[in-house]
C-alpha positions as CSV (number, residue, x, y, z in Angstrom):
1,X,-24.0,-105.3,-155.3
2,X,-27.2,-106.8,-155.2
3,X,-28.9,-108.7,-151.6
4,X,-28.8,-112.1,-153.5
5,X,-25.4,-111.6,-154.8
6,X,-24.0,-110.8,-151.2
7,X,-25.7,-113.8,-149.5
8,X,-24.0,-116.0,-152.6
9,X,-20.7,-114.2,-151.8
10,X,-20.3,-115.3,-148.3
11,X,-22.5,-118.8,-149.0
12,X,-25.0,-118.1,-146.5
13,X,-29.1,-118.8,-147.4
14,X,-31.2,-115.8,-146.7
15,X,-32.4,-115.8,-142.6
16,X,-29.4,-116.2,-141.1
17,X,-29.2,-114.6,-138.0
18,X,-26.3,-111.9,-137.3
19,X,-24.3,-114.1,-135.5
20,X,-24.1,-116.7,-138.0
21,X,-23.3,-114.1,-140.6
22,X,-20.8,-112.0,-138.5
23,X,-18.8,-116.0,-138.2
24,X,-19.1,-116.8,-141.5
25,X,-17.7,-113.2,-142.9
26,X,-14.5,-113.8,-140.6
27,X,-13.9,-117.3,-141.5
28,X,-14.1,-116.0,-145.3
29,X,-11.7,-112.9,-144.6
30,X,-9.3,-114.8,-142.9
31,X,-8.9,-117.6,-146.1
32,X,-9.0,-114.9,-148.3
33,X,-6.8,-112.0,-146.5
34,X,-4.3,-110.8,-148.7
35,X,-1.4,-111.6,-146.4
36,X,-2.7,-115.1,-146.2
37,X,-3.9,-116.2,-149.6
38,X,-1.1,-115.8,-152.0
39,X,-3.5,-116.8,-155.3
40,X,-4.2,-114.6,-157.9
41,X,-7.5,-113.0,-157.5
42,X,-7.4,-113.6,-153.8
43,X,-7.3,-109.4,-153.1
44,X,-10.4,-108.5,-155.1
45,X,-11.9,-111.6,-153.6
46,X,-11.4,-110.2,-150.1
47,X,-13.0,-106.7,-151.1
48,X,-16.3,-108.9,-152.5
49,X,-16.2,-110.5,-149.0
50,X,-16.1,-107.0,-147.2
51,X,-18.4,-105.6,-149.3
52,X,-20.9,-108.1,-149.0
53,X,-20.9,-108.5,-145.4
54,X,-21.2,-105.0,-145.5
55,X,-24.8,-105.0,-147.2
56,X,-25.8,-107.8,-145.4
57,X,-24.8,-106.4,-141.9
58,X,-27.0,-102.9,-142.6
59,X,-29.3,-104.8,-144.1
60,X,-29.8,-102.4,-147.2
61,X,-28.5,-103.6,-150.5
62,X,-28.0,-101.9,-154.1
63,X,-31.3,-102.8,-154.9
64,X,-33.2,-101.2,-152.3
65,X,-34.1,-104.8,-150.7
66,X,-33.8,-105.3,-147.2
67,X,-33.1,-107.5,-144.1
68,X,-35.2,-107.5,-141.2
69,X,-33.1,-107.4,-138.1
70,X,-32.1,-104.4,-136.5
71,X,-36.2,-103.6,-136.7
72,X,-38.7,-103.6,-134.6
73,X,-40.4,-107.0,-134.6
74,X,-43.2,-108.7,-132.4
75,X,-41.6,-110.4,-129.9
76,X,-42.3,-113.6,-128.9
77,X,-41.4,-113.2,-124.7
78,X,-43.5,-110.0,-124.3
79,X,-42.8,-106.5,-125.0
80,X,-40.9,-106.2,-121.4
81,X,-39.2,-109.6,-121.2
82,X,-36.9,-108.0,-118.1
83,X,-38.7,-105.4,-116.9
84,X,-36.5,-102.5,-118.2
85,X,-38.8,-100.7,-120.4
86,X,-39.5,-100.9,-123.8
87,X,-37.1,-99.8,-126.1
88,X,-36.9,-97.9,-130.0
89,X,-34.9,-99.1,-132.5
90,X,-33.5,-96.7,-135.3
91,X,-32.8,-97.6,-138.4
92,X,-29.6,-97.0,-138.4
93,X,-26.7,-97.7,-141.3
94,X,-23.0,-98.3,-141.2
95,X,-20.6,-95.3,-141.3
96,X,-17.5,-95.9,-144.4
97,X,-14.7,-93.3,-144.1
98,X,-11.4,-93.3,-145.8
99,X,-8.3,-92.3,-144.4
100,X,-4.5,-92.0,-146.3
101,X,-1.1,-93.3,-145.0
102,X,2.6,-93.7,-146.4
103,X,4.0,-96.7,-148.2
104,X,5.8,-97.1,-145.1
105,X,3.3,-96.9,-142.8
106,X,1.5,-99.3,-144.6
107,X,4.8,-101.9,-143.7
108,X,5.0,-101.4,-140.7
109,X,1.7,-100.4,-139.5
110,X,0.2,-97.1,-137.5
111,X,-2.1,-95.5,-135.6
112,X,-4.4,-92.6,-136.7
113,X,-6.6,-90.3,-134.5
114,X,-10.0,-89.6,-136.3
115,X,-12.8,-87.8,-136.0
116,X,-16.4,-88.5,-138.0
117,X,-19.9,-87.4,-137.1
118,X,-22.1,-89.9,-136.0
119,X,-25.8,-90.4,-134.7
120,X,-25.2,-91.0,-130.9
121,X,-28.5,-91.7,-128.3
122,X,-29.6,-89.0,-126.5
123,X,-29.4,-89.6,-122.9
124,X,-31.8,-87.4,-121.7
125,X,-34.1,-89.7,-123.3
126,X,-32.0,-93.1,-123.0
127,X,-32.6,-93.0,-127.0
128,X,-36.9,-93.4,-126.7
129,X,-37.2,-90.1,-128.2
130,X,-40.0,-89.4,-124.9
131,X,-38.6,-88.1,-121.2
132,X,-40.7,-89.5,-118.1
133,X,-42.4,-87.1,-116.1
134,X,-43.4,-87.7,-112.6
135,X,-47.5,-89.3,-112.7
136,X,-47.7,-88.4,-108.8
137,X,-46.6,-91.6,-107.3
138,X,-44.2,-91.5,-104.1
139,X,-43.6,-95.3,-104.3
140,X,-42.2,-95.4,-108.3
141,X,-41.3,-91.9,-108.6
142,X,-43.2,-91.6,-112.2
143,X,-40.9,-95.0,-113.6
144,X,-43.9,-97.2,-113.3
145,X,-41.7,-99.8,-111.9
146,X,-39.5,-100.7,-108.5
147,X,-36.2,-102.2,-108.5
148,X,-35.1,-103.7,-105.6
149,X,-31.6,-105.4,-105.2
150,X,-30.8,-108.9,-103.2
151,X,-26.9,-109.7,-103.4
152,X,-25.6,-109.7,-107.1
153,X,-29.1,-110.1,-108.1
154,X,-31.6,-107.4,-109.7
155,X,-35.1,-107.6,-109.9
156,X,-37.5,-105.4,-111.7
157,X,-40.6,-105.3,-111.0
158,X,-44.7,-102.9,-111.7
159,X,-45.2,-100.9,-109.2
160,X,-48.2,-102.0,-107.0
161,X,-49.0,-98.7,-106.6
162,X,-50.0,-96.9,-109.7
163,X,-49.6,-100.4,-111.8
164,X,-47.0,-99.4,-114.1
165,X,-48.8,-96.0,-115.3
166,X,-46.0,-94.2,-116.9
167,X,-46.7,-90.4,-118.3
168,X,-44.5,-89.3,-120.7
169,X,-43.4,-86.0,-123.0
170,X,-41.4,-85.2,-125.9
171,X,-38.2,-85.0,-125.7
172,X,-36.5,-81.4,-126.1
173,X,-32.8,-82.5,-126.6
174,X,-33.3,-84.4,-129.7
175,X,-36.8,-83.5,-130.9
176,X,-38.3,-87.0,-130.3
177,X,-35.5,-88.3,-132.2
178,X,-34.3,-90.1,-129.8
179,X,-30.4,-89.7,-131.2
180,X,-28.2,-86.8,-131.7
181,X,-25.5,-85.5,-133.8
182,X,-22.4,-86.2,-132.5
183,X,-18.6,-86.2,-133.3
184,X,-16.7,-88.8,-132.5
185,X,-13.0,-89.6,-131.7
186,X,-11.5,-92.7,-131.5
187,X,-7.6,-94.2,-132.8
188,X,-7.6,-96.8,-134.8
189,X,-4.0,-99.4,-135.0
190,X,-3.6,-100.2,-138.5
191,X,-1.8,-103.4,-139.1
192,X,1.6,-103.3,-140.8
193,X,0.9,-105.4,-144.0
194,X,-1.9,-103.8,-144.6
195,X,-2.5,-103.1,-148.7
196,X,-4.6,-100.4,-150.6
197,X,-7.8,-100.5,-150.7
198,X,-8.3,-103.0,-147.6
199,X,-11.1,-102.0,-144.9
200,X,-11.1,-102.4,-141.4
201,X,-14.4,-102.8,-139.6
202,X,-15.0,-100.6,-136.6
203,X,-17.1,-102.9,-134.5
204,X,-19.5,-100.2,-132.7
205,X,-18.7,-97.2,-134.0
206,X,-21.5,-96.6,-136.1
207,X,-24.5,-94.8,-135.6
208,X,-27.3,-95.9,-132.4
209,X,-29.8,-98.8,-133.0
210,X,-30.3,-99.6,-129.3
211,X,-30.3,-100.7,-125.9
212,X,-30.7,-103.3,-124.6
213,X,-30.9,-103.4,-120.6
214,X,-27.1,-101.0,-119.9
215,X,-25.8,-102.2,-123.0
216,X,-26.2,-99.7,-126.0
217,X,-26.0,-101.3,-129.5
218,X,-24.3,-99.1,-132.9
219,X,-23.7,-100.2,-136.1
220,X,-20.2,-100.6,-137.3
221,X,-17.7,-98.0,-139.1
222,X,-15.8,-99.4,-142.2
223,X,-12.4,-97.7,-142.7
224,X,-11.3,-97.9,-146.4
225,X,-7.2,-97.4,-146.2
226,X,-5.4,-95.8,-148.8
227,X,-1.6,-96.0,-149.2
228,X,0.2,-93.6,-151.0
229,X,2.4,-95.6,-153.6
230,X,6.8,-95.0,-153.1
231,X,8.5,-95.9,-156.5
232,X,9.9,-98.7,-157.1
233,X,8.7,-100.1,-153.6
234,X,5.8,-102.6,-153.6
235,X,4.8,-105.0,-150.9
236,X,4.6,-108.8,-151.4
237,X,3.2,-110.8,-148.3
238,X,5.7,-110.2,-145.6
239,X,8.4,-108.5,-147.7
240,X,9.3,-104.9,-149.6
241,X,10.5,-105.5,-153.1
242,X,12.1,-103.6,-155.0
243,X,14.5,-103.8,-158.3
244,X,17.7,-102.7,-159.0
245,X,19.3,-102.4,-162.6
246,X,23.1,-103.3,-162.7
247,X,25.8,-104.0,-165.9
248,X,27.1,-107.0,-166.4
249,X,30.6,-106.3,-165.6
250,X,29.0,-105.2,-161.9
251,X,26.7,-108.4,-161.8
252,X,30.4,-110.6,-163.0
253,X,33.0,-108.7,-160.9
254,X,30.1,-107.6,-157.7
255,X,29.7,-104.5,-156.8
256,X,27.9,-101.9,-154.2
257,X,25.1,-100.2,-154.8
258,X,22.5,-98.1,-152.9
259,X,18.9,-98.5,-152.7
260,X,15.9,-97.0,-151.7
261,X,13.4,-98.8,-148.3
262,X,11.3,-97.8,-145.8
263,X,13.8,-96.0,-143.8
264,X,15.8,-94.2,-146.6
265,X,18.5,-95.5,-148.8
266,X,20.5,-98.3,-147.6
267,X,23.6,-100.0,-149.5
268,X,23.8,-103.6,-150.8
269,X,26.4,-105.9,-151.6
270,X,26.3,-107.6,-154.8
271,X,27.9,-111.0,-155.1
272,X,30.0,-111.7,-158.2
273,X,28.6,-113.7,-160.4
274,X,25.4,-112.6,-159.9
275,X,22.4,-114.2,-161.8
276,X,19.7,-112.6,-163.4
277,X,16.6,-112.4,-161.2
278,X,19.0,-112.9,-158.1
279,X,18.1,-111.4,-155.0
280,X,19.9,-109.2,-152.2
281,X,17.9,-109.4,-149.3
282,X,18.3,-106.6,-146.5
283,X,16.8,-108.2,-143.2
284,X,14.4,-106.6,-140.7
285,X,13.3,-104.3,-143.5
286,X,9.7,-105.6,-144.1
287,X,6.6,-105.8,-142.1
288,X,6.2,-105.4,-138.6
289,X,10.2,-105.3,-139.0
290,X,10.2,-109.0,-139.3
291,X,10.0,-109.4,-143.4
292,X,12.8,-108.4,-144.9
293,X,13.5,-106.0,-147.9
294,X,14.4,-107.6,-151.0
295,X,15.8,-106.6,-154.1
296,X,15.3,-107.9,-157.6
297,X,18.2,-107.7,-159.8
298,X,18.2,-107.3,-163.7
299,X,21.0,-107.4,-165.3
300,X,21.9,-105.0,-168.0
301,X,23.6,-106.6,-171.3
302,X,25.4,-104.6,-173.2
303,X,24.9,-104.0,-177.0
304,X,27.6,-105.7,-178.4
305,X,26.9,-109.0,-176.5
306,X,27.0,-111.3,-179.4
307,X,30.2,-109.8,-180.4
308,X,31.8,-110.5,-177.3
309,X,29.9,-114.1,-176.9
310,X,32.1,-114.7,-180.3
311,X,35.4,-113.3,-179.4
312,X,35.7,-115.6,-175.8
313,X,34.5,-118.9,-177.4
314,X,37.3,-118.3,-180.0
């Protein structure tokens, strides 16, 4: 997917800022989620949205075109705006994984421990790829700046001493990098509901960018699901659906039958007289354990039909 086709995807004009393209891509998933919008076309819809925001939010498309934030720019209230140092910012991209669960799981939702390398910041460094070293002054200590505290208040401040003069070396943890490799272990609660193919975004579990004062900034992590298909077993919104052939002496006279669900096989009562397309619905059997589990009947006519059609209307 192309940078253009993205920004048309989630109808935004190119220069938005993150925020405004982090609101729109949720307003858009939420109309389009697949447990929400019921229309035809509404699922492949919802990967375009993911996808799209995806590009947009690393800022790398297809196409090799790319978005500047995340950079390093000029900025407009000094390079030191609050007096806590100036800061590198990797270019950093979003981390996809893919993970597989059961049918089941998939109803009525789980959690999964995983584990994925990332690029973390190196805190010998605090991520600036450069350690300070002391530059002989007994007032800043080598930091080039005091911090003095008054209540809930911090102030920052050059040190009047030796005027900010920082003296710095390469960093030997990380090689100047100023991030590491690092493995990373987090559980993720999958929604029950939840269809295959759907991703869930990791908000922050991506690889370093930043910080920005104590507050380190990552990219995201974008979990593709899988769910291993269970014959005859599909999920529709809420509910399990399954079908169930029966004769038609079983669908006149009623009958019961067994079935396979979630949690095994389970028997249902057929009412006599029983239609064509009719359902028998098991409760409690669908997502979250609040859909319910319903079965689609198809009613097996015999060969000689016509025959017998002839002999009762005689």
């Amino acid at each position: 997917m192309k940078l253009n086709e993205a920004y048309s995807i989630l109808d935004l004009k190119p220069g938005v800022t993150p925020e405004e393209a982090k609101k729109q891509y949720k307003k858009l998933a939420k109309e389009f989620h697949p447990d929400v919008n019921k229309e035809a076309g509404a699922d492949d819809k919802f990967k375009k949205i993911n996808e799209a925001y995806q590009i947009i939010s690393s800022g790398k498309s297809a196409d090799s075109e790319e978005i500047n934030w995340g950079r390093p720019t000029a900025n407009p209230f000094g390079d030191d705006p609050f007096g806590m140092g100036r800061r590198a910012v990797h270019r950093a991209e979003n981390i996809s994984l893919n993970t597989t669960i059961s049918f089941k799981d998939s109803v009525l939702g789980c959690k999964k421990e995983l584990k994925f390398n990332r690029r973390a910041k190196c805190v010998d460094c605090d991520g600036n790829g450069k350690t300070t070293i002391r530059n002989g002054c007994d007032v800043c200590h080598g930091k080039g700046k005091v911090i003095t505290r008054q209540g809930n208040m911090v102030m920052v401040a050059t040190c009047s001493k030796c005027y900010g003069v920082v003296k710095t070396k390469d960093c030997d943890k990380c090689h100047s990098k100023g991030t590491l490799d690092a493995e990373a272990s987090i559980s993720v609660t999958i929604p029950g509901g939840i269809q295959n193919g759907n991703i869930l975004r990791l908000s922050g579990m991506g690889n370093f960018i930043t910080s920005f004062g104590p507050l380190d900034q990552y990219t995201d992590t974008h979990l593709q699901v899988n769910v291993t298909p269970e014959s005859n077993l599909r999920l529709h919104g809420m509910d399990v659906v399954s079908e169930l052939n029966i004769s038609l002496l079983d669908a006149l006279t009623g009958c019961t039958k067994s079935v396979n669900t979630i949690f095994g096989l389970q028997d249902i009562s057929i009412k006599p007289k029983s239609k064509n397309k009719d359902e028998a619905i098991i409760p409690k059997l669908g997502v979250n354990g609040i859909g319910a589990h319903k079965v689609l009947l198809s009613i097996e006519y015999p060969d000689q039909i016509d025959n017998l059609i002839s002999f009762l209307s005689k």
